[in-house]
C-alpha atoms as one frame of an Amber mdcrd trajectory, in Angstrom:
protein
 -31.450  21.167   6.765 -29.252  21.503   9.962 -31.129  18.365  11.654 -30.533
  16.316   8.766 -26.739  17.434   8.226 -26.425  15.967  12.376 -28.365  12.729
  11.349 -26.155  12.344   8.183 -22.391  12.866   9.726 -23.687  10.670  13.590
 -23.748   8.062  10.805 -20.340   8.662   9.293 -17.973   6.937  12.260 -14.450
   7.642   9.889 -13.505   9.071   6.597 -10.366   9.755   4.895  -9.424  10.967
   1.476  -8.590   8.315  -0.678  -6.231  10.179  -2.044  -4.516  11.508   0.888
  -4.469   7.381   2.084  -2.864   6.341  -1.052   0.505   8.900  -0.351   0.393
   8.206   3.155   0.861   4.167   1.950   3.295   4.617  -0.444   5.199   6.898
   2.001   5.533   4.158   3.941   8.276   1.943   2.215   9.707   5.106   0.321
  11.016   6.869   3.903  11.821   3.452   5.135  13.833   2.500   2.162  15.484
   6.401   2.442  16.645   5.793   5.742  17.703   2.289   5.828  19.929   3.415
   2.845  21.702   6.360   4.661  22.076   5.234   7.885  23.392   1.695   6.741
  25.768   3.545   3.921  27.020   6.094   7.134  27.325   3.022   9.567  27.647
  -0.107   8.357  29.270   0.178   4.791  31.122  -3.659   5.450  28.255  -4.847
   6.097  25.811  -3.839   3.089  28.942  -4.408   0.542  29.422  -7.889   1.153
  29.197 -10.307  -1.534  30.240 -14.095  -2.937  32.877 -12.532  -5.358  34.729
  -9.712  -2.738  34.932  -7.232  -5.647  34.446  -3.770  -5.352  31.174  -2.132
  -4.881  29.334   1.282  -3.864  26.146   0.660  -4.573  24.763  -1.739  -1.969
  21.301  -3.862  -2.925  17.990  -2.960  -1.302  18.416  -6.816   0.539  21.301
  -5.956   2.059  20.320  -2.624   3.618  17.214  -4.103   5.079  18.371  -7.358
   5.935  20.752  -6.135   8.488  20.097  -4.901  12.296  18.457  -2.536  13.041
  17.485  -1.238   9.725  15.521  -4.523   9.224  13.069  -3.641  12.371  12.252
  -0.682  10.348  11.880  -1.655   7.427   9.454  -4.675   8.455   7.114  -1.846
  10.823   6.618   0.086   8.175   5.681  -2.570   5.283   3.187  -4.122   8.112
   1.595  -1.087   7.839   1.784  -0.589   4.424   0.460  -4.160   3.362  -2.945
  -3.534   5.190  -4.063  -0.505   3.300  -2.939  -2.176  -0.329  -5.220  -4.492
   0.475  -8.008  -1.950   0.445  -6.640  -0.014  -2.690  -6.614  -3.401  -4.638
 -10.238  -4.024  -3.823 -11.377  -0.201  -4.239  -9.901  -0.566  -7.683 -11.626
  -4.219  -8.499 -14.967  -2.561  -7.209 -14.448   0.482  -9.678 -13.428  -1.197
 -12.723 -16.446  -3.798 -12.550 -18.807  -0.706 -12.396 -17.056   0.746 -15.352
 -17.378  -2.792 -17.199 -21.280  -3.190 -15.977 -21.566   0.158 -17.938 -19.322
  -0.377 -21.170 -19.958  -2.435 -24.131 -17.562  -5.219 -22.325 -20.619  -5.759
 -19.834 -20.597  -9.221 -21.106 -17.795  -9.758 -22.379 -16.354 -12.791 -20.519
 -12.569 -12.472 -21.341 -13.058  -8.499 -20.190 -14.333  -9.886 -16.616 -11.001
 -12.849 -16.571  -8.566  -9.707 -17.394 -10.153  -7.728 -14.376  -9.874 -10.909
 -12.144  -6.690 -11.331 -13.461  -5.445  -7.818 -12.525  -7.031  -8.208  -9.170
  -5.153 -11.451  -8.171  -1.668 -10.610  -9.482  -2.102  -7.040  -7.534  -2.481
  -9.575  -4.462   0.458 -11.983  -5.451   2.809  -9.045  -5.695   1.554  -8.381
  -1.733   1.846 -11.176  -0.652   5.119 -11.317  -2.707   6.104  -7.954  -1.003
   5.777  -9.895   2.738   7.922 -12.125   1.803  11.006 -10.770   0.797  10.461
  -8.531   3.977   9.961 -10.857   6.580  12.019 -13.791   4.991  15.654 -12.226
   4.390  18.340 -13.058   2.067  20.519 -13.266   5.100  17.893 -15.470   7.090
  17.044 -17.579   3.833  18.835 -16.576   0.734  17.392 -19.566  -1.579  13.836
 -18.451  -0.783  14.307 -14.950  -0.678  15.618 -15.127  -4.253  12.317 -17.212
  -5.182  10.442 -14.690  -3.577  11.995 -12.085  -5.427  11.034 -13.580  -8.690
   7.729 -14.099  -7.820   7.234 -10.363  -6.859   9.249  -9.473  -9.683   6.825
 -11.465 -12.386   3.333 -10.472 -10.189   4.750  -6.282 -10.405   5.246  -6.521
 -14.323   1.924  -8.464 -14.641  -0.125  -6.509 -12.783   1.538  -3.348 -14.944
   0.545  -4.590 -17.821  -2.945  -6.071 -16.812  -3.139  -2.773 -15.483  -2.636
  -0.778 -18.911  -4.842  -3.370 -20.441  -7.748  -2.940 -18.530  -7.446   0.904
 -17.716  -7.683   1.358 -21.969 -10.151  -1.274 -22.434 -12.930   0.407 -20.216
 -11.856   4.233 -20.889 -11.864   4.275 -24.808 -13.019   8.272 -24.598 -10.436
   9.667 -21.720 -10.573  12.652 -19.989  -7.317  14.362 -19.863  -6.348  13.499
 -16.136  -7.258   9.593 -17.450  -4.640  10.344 -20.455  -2.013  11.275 -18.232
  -2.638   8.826 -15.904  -2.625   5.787 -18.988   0.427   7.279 -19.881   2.248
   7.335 -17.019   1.386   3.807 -16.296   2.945   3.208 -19.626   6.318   4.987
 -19.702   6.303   3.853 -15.500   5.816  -0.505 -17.193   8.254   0.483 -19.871
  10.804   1.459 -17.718  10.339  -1.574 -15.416  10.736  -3.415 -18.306  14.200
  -2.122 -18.955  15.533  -1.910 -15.445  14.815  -5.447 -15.127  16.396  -6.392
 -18.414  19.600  -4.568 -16.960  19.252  -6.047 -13.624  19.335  -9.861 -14.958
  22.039  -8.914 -17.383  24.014  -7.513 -14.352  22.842 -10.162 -11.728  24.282
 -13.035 -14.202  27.889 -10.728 -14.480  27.943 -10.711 -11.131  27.254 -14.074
 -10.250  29.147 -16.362 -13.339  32.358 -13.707 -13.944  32.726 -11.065 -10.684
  32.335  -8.064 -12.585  33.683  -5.184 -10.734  30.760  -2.774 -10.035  28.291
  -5.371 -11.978  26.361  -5.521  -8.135  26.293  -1.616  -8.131  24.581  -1.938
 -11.337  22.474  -4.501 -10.779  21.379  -2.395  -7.131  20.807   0.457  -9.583
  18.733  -1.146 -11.563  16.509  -2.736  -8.660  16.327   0.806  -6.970  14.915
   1.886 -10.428  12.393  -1.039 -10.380  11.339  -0.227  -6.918  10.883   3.491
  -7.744   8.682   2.728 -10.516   6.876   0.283  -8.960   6.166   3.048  -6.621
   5.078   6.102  -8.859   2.565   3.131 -10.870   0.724   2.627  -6.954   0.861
   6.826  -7.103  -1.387   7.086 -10.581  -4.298   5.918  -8.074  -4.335   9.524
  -6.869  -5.069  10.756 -10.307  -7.630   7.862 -11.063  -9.058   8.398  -7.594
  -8.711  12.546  -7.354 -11.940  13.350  -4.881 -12.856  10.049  -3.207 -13.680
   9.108   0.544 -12.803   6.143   2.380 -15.645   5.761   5.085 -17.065   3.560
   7.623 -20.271   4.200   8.074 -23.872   2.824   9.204 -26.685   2.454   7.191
 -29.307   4.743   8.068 -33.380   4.858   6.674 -34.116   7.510   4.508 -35.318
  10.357   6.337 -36.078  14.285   6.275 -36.041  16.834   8.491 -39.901  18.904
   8.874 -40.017  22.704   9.647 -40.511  21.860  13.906 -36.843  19.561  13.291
 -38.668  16.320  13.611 -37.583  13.380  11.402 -39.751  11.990   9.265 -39.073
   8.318   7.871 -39.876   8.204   4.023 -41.134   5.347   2.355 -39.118   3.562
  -0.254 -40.463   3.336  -3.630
């Protein structure tokens, strides 16, 4: 047993919990977005309250605290290394709902393998969405920035719902970690919906009449989108409680004998 425990792990070159990956990610833009906030509020409060209409405002928009220097550096660091393991989530999730389809009464179901496609592909627009408004600022660019924006904004609510969709469609009997993961998603899309409701209601005040505070609102309301957005990425930890990320090699099946010599075994 000992010599095949050594042959096993020489063939496991790195493994991480996939849930311990999926906080580390998420971490990522959440500490960024924390400290960009405080130290542009403390130090640069002209800056980050600028706007067309010169009204008064507190609450300045995520743009303008990471569009300015150095807060932007940061900011763009720690999405680079944020992007790359999203990536892997998205296609550890496309892998795991296909086996769940291949085993449910969907198998064959063609519009059940479109929705999963569909899921997949708006997950990746909202990445690629996510670069961006990163790398292309609204101080840099504001006309594409803004398109940006949208386009993340429409490929996050999509990929929500999509989401919801598929997660019920291939779990009819939940277990009760799956329940209050579902529902989470759910209250986590519904409140997206809302904050972004608010946020166009406030965006349009702000932009056609100068509301006072309608920009603090509207920021509000996009922190609250952004926070959401978030905790929805987080439910992988409950969908994904005890998985491994590995790299490993392929090894033939072996055994160990009683004198700790391998012997191969023959595939059926």
């Amino acid at each position: 047993m000992e010599g095949q425990s050594i042959c096993n792990k020489a063939a496991i070159f790195f493994m991480i919990s996939f849930r311990q990956l999926c906080l580390i990610t998420v971490s990522l833009p959440l500490c960024a977005l924390l400290i960009c906030f405080i130290t542009a509020y403390i130090f640069q409060q002209d800056d980050i309250h600028e706007t067309h209409c010169r009204v008064y405002n507190v609450i300045p928009s995520i743009s303008a605290i990471t569009g300015i220097s150095p807060q932007r550096y940061l900011w763009r660091i720690c999405i680079a290394f944020h992007i790359g393991p999203r990536v892997v989530i998205a296609s550890v999730y496309r892998s795991y709902y296909r086996q769940l389809l291949s085993l449910s009464k969907h198998a064959t179901d063609a519009k059940a393998i479109r929705l999963l496609d569909v899921c997949f592909w708006l997950n990746v627009v909202e990445i690629a969405a996510l670069c961006g408004v990163t790398y292309i600022s609204n101080r840099e660019n504001y006309p594409i920035h803004e398109k940006i924006f949208i386009l993340f904004m429409f490929g996050s609510l999509s990929y929500m719902l999509a989401t919801i969709k598929v997660f019920k469609l291939l779990r009819p009997n939940m277990t009760e970690t799956e329940k209050t993961s579902y529902l989470f998603k759910k209250c986590l899309f519904i409140l997206s919906i809302c904050c972004t409701v608010g946020l166009l209601i406030f965006f349009l005040k702000h932009r056609l009449l100068c509301h006072e505070m309608a920009f603090s609102w509207f920021s509000l309301c996009e922190y609250c989108i952004a926070s959401a957005n978030m905790a929805f990425h987080v439910t992988v930890v409950l969908d994904f409680p005890t998985e491994n990320l590995l790299v490993k090699r392929d090894l033939p099946l072996v055994n160990v004998n009683a004198d700790n010599e391998i012997v191969h075994l023959k595939e059926n």
